[in-house]
FIRO-84752 format. One record per residue (C-alpha): residue number from 1; residue in one letter; y negated, z negated, x. Coordinates in nm, 2 decimals, always signed. Layout:
N
+-----+--------+--------+--------+--------+
: num : residu :  north :     up :   east :
+-----+--------+--------+--------+--------+
: NUM :      a :      Y :      Z :      X :
...
+-----+--------+--------+--------+--------+
This chain:
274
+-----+--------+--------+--------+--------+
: num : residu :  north :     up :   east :
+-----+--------+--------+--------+--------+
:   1 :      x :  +0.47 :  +2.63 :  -0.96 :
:   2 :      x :  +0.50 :  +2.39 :  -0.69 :
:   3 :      x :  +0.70 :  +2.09 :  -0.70 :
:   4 :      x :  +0.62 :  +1.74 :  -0.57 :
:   5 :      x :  +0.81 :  +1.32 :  -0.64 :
:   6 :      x :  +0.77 :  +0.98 :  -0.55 :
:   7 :      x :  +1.04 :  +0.87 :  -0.41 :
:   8 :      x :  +1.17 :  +0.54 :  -0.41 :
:   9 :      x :  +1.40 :  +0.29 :  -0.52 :
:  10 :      x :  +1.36 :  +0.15 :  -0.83 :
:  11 :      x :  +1.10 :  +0.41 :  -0.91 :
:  12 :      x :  +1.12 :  +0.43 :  -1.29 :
:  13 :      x :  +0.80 :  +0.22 :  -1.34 :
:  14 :      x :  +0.61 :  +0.44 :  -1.05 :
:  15 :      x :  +0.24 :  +0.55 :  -1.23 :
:  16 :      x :  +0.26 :  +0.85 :  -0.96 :
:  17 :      x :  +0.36 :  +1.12 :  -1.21 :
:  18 :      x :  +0.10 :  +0.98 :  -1.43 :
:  19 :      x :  -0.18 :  +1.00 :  -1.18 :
:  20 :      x :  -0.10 :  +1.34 :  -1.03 :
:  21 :      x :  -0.10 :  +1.49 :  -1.40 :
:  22 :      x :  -0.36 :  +1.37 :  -1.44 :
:  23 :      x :  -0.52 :  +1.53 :  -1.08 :
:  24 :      x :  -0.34 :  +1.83 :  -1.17 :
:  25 :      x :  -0.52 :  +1.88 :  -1.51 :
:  26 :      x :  -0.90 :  +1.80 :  -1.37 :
:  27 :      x :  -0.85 :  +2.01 :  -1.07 :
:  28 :      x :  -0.70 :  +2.32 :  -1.24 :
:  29 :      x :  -0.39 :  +2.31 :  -1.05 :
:  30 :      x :  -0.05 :  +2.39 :  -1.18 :
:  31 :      x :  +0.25 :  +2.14 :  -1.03 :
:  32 :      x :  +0.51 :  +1.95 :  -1.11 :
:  33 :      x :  +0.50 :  +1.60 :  -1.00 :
:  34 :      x :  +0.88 :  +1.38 :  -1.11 :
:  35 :      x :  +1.02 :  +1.06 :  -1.00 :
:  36 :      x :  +1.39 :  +1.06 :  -0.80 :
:  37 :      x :  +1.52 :  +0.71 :  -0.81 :
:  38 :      x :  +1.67 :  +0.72 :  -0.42 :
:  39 :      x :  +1.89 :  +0.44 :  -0.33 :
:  40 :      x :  +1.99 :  +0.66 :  -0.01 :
:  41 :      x :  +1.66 :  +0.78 :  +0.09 :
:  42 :      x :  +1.81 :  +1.06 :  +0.33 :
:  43 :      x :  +2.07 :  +1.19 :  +0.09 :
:  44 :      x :  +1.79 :  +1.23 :  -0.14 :
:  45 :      x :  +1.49 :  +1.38 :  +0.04 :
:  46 :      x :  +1.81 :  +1.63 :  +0.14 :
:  47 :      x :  +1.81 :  +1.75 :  -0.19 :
:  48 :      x :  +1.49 :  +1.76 :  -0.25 :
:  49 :      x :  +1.37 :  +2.12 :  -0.29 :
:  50 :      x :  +0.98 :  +2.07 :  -0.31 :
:  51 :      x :  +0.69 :  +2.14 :  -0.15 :
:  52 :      x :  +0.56 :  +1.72 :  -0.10 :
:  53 :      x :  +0.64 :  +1.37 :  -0.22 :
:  54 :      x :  +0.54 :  +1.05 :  -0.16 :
:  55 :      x :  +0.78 :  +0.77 :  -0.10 :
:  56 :      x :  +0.75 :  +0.41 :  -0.23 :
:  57 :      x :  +0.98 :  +0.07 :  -0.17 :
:  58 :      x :  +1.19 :  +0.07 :  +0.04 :
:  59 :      x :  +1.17 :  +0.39 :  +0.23 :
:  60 :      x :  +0.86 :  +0.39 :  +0.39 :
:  61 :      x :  +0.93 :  +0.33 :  +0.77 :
:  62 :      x :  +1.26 :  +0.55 :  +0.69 :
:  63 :      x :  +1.06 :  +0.82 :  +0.59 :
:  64 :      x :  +0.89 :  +0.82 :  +0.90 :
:  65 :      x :  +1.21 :  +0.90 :  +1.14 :
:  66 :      x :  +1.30 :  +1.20 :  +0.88 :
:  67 :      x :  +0.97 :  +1.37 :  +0.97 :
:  68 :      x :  +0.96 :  +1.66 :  +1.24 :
:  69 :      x :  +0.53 :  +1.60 :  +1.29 :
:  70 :      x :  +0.37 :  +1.23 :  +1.23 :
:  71 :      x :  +0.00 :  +1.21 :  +1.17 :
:  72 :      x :  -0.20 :  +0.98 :  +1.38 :
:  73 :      x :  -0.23 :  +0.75 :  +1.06 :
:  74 :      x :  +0.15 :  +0.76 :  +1.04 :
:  75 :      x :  +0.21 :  +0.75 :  +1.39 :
:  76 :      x :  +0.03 :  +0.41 :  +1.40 :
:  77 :      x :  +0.15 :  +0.27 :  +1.14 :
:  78 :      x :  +0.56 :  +0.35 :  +1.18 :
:  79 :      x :  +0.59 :  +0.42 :  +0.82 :
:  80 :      x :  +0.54 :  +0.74 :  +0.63 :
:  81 :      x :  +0.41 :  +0.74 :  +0.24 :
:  82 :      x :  +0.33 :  +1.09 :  +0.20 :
:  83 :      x :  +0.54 :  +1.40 :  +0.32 :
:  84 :      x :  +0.45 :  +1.76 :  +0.32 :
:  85 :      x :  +0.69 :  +2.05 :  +0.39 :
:  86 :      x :  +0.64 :  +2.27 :  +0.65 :
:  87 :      x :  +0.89 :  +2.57 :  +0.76 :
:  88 :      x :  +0.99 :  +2.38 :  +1.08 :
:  89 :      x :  +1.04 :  +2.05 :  +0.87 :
:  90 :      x :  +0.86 :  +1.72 :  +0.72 :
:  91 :      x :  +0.51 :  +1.64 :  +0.83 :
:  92 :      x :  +0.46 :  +1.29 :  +0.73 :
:  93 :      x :  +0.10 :  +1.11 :  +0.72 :
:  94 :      x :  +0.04 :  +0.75 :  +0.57 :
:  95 :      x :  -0.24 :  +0.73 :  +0.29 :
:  96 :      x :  -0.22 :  +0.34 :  +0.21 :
:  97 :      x :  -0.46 :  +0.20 :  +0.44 :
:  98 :      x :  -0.73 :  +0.47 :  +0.35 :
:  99 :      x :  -0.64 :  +0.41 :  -0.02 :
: 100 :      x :  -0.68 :  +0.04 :  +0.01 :
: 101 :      x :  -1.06 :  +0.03 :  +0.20 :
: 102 :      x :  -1.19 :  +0.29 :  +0.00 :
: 103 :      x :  -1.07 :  +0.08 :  -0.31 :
: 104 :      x :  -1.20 :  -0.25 :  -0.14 :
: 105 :      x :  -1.57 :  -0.05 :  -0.02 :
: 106 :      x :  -1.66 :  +0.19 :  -0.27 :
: 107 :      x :  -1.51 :  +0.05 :  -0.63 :
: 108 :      x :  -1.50 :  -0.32 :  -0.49 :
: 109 :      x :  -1.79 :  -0.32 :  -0.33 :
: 110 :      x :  -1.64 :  -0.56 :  -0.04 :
: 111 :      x :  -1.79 :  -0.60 :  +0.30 :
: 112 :      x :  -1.48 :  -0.59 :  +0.51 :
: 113 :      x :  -1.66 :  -0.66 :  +0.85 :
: 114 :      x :  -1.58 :  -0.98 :  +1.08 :
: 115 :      x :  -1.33 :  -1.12 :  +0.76 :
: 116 :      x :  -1.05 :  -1.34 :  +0.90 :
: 117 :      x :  -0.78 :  -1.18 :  +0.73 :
: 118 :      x :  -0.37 :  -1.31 :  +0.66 :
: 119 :      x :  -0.18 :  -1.02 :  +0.58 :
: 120 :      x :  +0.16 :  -1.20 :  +0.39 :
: 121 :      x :  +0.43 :  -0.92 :  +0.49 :
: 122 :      x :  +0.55 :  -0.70 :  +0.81 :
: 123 :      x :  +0.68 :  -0.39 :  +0.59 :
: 124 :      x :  +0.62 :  -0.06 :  +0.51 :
: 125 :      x :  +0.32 :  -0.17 :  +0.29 :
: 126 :      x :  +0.18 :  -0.41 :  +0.56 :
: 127 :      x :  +0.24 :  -0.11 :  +0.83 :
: 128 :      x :  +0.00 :  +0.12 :  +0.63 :
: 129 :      x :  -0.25 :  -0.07 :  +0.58 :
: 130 :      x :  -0.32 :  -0.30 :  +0.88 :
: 131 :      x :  -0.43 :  +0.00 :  +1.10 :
: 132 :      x :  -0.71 :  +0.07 :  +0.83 :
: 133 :      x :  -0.81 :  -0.29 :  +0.82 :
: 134 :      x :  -0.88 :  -0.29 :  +1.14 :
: 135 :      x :  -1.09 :  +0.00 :  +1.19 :
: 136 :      x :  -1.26 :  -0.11 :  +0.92 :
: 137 :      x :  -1.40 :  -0.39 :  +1.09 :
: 138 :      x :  -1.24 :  -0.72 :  +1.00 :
: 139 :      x :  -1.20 :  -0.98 :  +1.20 :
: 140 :      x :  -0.89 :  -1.16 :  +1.36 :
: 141 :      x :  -0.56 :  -1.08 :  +1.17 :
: 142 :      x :  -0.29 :  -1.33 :  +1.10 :
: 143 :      x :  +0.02 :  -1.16 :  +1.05 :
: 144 :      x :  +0.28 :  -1.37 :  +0.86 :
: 145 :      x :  +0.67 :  -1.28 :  +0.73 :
: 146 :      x :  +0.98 :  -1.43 :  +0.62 :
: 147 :      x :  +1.15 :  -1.23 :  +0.94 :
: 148 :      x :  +0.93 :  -1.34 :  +1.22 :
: 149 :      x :  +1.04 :  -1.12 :  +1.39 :
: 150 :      x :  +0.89 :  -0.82 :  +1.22 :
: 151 :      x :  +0.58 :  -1.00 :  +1.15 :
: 152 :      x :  +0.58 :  -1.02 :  +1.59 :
: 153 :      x :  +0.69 :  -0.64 :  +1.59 :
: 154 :      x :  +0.40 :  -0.53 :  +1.38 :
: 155 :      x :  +0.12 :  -0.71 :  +1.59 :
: 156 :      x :  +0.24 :  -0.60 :  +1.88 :
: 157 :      x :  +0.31 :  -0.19 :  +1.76 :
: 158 :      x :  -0.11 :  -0.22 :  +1.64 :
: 159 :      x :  -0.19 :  -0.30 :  +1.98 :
: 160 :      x :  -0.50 :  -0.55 :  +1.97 :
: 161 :      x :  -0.33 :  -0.90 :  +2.10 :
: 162 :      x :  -0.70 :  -1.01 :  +2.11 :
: 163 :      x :  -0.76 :  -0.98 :  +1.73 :
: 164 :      x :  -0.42 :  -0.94 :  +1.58 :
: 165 :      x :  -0.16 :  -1.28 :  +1.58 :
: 166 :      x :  +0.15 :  -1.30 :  +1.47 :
: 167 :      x :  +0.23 :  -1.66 :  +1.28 :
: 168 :      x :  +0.55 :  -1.76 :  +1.09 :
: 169 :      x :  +0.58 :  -1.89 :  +0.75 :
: 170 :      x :  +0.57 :  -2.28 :  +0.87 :
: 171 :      x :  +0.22 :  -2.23 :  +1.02 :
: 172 :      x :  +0.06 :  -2.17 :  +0.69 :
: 173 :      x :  -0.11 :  -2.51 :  +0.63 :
: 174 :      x :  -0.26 :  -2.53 :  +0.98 :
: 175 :      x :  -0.43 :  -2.22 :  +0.94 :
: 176 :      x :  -0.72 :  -2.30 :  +0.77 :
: 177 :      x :  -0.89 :  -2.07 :  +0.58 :
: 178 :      x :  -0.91 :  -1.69 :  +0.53 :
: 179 :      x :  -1.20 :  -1.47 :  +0.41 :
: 180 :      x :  -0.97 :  -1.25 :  +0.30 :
: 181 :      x :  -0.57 :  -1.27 :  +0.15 :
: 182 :      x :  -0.35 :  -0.97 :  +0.12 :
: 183 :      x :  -0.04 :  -0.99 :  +0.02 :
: 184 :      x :  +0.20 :  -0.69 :  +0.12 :
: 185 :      x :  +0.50 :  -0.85 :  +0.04 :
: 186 :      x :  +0.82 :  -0.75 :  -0.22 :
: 187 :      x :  +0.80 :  -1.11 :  -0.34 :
: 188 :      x :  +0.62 :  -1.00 :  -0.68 :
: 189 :      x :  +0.94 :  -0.74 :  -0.73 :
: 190 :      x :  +1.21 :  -0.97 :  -0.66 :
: 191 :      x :  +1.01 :  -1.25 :  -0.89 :
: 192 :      x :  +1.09 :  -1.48 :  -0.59 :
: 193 :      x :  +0.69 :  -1.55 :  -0.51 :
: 194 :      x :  +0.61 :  -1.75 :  -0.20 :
: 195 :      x :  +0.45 :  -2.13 :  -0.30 :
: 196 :      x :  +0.12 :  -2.09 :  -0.03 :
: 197 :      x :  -0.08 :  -2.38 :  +0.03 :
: 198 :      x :  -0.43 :  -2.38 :  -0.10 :
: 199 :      x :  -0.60 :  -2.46 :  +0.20 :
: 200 :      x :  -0.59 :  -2.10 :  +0.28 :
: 201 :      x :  -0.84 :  -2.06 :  +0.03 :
: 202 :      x :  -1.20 :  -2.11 :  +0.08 :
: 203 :      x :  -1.55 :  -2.06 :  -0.11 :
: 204 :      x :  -1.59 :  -1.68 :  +0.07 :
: 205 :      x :  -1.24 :  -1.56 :  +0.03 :
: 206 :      x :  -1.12 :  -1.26 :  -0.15 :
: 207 :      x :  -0.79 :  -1.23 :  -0.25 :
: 208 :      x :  -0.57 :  -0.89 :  -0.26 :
: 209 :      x :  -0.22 :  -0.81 :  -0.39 :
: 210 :      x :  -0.07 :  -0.47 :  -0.31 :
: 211 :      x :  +0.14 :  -0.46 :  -0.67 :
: 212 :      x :  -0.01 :  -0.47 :  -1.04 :
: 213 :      x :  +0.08 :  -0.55 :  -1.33 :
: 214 :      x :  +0.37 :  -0.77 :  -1.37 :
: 215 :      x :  +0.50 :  -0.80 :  -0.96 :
: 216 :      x :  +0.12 :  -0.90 :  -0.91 :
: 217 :      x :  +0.16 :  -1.20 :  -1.12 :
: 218 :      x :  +0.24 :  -1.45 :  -0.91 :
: 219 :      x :  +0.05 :  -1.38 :  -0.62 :
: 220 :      x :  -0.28 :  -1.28 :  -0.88 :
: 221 :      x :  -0.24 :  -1.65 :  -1.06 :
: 222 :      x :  -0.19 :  -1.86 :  -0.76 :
: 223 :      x :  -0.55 :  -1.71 :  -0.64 :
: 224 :      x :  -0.74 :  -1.77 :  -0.95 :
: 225 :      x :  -0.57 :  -2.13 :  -0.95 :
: 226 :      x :  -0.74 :  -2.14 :  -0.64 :
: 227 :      x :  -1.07 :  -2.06 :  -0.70 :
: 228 :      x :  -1.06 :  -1.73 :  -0.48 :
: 229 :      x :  -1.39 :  -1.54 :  -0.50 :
: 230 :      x :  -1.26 :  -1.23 :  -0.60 :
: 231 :      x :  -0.90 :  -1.16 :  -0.72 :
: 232 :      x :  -0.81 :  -0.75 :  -0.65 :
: 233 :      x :  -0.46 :  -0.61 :  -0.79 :
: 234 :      x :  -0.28 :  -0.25 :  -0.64 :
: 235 :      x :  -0.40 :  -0.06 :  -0.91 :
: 236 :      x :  -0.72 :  +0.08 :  -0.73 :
: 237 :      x :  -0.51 :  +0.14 :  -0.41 :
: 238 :      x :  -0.25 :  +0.29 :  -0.59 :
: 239 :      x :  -0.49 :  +0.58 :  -0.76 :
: 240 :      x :  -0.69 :  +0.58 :  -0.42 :
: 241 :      x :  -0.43 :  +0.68 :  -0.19 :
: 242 :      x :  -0.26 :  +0.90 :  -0.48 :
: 243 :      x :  -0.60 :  +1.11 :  -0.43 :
: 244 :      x :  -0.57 :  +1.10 :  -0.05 :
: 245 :      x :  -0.17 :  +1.24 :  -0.07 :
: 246 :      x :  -0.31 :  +1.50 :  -0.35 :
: 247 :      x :  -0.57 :  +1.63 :  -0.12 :
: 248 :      x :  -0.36 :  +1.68 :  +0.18 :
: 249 :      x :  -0.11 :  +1.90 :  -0.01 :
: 250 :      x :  -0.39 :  +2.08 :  -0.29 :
: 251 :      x :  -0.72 :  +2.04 :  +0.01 :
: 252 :      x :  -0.93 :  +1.88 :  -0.27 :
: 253 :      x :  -0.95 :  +1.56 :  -0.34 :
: 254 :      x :  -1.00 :  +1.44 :  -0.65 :
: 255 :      x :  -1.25 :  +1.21 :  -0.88 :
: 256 :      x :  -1.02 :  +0.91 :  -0.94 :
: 257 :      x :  -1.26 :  +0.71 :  -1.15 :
: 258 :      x :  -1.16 :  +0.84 :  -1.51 :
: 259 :      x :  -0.74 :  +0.80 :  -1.44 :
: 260 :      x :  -0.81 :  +0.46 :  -1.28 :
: 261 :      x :  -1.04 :  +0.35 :  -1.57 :
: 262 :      x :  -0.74 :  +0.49 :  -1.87 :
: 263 :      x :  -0.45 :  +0.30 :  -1.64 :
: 264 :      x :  -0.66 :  -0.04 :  -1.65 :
: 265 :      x :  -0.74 :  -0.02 :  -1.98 :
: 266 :      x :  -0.35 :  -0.06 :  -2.07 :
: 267 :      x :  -0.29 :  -0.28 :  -1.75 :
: 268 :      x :  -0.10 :  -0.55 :  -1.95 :
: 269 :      x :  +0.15 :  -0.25 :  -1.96 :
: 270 :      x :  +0.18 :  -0.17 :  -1.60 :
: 271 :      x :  +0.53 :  -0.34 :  -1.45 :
: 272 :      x :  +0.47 :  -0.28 :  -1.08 :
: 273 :      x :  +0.33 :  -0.11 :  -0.79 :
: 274 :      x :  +0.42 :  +0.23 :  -0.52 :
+-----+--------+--------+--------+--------+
């Protein structure tokens, strides 16, 4: 049997063993999918005996500098969310951003094209996904942190100075407003939300929060408060780029409608997000 984790820290809450059981059983495929709480990230994945795992707060951009082989996805992004042994070490690849644009596209039905987009967070979780955004199509991309200087180290690692701008917390109010709000940042774990000004808000926008359940919260209310268009939790991202990871180890990928549709229907029982 082959042997696969999330790794994180905390990871108790992580749906990830839930969702690849649940991949597992529709596919035919026999595994063994755990959780390894991992305050040291390296001490941990050195124990680690398994064939794959995918790695959740904080360790993504550490991940990444354990790997022997990064993907172009991962390369790009300087974080790593899904690693795969190989007999000359970790190949690491980065299924967030394709998680959250197939989540946005197909079960969201959102047209991503030419949206003026803030992305709240420089992280491992902004890392993953701004490269996708992009190729997707959006428009200019405001990237804002509590560390400017992480928020100016991300727009200048993606490499587009004519679409992607780096802005600190202060600017907020003189932005205006955005067609489309994600926010990529621990804030919803650490219950220590952001207050934003409404005036990022407008009648198009669409607002996105990389958590669920509880660490969405804050972040999910303030939008509806709002009057955003369309509020989106981490949920569909989360089984999304679960299915990505799952086919890159097992080479199929599977249906993700039936786990998504059982984990929403207890949502007010999901505590946080990978």
């Amino acid at each position: 049997m082959k042997r696969f984790a999330v790794i994180g820290h905390p990871v108790a809450h992580s749906l990830s063993p839930r969702i690849h059981a649940a991949f597992a059983r529709d596919t035919g495929i026999d595994m063994e999918y755990v959780a390894i709480d991992a305050p040291d990230f390296d001490a941990a994945l050195a124990a680690f005996a398994g064939d794959g795992a995918n790695v959740t707060l904080p360790h993504k951009q550490r991940a990444a500098l354990a790997c022997a082989v990064l993907s172009d996805r991962a390369q790009r992004a300087g974080a790593v969310n899904t690693l795969t042994r190989h007999t000359h070490g970790w190949h690491g690849d980065n299924t967030d951003g394709a998680g959250l644009v197939r989540d946005l596209t197909s079960r969201n039905q959102l047209d991503l094209r030419q949206r003026r987009t803030l992305l709240l967070g420089a992280g491992g979780g902004s890392r993953g996904v701004a490269p996708a955004l992009l190729d997707a199509g959006i428009g200019d991309l405001y990237i804002v942190n509590r560390n400017s200087a992480r928020a100016d180290a991300l727009a200048d690692a993606l490499g587009e100075p004519a679409r992607v701008h780096s802005r600190y917390l202060a600017d907020l109010p003189s932005l205006g407003e955005f067609d489309l709000l994600i926010n990529a940042t621990s804030a919803g774990h650490e219950t220590l939300f952001p207050i934003l000004p409404m005036s990022l808000i407008g009648p198009r926008t669409t607002a996105v929060d990389l958590s669920y359940g509880a660490a969405a919260i804050g972040f999910v209310s303030w939008a509806r408060a709002g009057g955003c268009r369309e509020v989106i939790d981490g949920l569909g991202m989360l089984v999304e780029q679960a299915a990505e990871s799952f086919a890159i180890w097992h080479g199929v990928r599977p249906d993700t409608d039936a786990i998504y549709a059982e984990l929403r229907a207890v949502d007010a029982g999901l505590v946080s997000a990978d």
